[in-house]
C-alpha positions as a LaTeX table, in Angstrom:
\begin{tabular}{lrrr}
\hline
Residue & $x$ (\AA) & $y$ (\AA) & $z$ (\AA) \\
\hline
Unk1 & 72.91 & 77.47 & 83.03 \\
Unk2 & 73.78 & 80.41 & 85.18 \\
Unk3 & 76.70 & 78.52 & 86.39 \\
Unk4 & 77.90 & 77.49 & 82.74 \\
Unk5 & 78.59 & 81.42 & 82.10 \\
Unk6 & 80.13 & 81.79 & 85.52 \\
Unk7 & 82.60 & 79.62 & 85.50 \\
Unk8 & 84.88 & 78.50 & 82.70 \\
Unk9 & 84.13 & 75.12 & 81.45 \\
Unk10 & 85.67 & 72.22 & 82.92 \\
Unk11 & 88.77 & 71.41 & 80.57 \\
Unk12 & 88.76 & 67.63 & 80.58 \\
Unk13 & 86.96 & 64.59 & 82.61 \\
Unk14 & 88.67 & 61.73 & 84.75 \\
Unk15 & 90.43 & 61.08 & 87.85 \\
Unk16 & 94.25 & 61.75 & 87.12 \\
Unk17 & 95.74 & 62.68 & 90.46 \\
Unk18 & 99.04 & 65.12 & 90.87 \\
Unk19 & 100.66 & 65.72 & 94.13 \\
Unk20 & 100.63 & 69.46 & 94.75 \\
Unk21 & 104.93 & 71.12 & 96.07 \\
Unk22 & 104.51 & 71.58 & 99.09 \\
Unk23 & 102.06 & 68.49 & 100.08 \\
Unk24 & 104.53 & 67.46 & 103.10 \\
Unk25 & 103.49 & 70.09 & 105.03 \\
Unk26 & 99.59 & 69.25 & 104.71 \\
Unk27 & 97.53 & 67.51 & 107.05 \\
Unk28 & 97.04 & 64.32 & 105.06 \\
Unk29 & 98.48 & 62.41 & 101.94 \\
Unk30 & 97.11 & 65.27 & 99.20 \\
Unk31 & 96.43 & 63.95 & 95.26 \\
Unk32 & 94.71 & 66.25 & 93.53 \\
Unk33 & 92.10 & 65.73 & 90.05 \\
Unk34 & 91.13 & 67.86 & 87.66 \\
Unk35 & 88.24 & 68.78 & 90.05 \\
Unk36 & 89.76 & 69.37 & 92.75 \\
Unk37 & 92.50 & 71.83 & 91.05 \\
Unk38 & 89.65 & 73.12 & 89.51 \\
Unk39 & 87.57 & 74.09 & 92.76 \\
Unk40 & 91.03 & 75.27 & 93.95 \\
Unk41 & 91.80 & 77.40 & 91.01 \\
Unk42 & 88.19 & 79.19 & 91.27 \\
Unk43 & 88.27 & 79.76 & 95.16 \\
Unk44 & 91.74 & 81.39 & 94.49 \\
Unk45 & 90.03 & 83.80 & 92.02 \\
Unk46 & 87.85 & 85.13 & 94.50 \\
Unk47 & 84.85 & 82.31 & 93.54 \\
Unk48 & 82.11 & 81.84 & 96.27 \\
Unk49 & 81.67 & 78.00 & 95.59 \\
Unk50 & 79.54 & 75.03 & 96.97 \\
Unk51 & 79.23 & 71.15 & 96.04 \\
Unk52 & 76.72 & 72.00 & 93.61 \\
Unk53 & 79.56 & 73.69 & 91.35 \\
Unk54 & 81.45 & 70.74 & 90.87 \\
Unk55 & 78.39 & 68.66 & 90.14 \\
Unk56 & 77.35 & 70.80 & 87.35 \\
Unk57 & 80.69 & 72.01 & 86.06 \\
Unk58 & 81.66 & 68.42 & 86.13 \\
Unk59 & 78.97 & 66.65 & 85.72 \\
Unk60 & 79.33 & 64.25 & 88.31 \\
Unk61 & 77.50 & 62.43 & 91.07 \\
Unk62 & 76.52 & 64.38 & 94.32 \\
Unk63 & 78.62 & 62.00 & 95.89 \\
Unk64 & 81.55 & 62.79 & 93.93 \\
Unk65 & 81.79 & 65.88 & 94.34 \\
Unk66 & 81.02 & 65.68 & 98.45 \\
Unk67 & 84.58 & 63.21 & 98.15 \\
Unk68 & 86.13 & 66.01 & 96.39 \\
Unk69 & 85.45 & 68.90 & 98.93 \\
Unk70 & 85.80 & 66.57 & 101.84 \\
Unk71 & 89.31 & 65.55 & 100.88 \\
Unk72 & 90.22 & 68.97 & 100.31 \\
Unk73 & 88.71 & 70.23 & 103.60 \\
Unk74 & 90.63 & 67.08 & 105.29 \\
Unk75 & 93.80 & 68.49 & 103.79 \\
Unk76 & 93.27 & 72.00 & 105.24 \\
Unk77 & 93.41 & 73.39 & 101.79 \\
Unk78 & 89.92 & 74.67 & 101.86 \\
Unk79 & 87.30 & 75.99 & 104.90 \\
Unk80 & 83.74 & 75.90 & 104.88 \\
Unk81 & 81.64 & 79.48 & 105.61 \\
Unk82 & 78.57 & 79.37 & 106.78 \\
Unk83 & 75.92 & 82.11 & 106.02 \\
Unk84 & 72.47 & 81.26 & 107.25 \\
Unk85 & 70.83 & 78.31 & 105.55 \\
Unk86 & 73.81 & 77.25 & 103.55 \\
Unk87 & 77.28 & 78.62 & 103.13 \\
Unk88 & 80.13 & 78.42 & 100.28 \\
Unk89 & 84.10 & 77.35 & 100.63 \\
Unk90 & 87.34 & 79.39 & 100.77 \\
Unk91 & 91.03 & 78.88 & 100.67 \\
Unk92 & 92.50 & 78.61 & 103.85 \\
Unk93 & 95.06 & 80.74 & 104.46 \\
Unk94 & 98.86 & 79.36 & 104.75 \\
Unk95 & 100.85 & 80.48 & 107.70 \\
\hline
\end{tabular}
């Protein structure tokens, strides 16, 4: 798929979490999978990514991936940009 060459395949499956340094100063309680550091990894390499990435990438359930983006949007690691009928994410920048 278009996205396959893209993006560098996904290195392993599952749920292990990791606490990112730094996590005290989030928003919420922050564990991280292999997803999630994944999606953050890519949008830190300049990556214009949606849902649909970690769905394929992953190959997971829509809702799975909607969990992943929302608890990393809940953190206020990651924004979402609109542009017209759908949009992508980006890091958020620290202060």
């Amino acid at each position: 798929s278009r996205l396959a060459k893209k993006y560098p395949e996904a290195p392993n499956r599952g749920d292990k979490t990791v606490t990112p340094i730094g996590a005290a100063n989030l928003k919420n309680d922050v564990r991280l999978n292999q997803r999630k550091l994944w999606f953050l990894d890519q949008l830190q390499q300049g990556y214009k990514l949606q849902t649909k990435d970690i769905m394929i990438i992953w190959d997971v359930h829509k809702r799975t991936a909607k969990r992943d983006v929302a608890g990393l949007s809940g953190a206020g690691l990651i924004r979402f940009v609109p542009s017209g009928n759908t949009g992508w994410y980006s890091i958020l920048a620290r202060r």
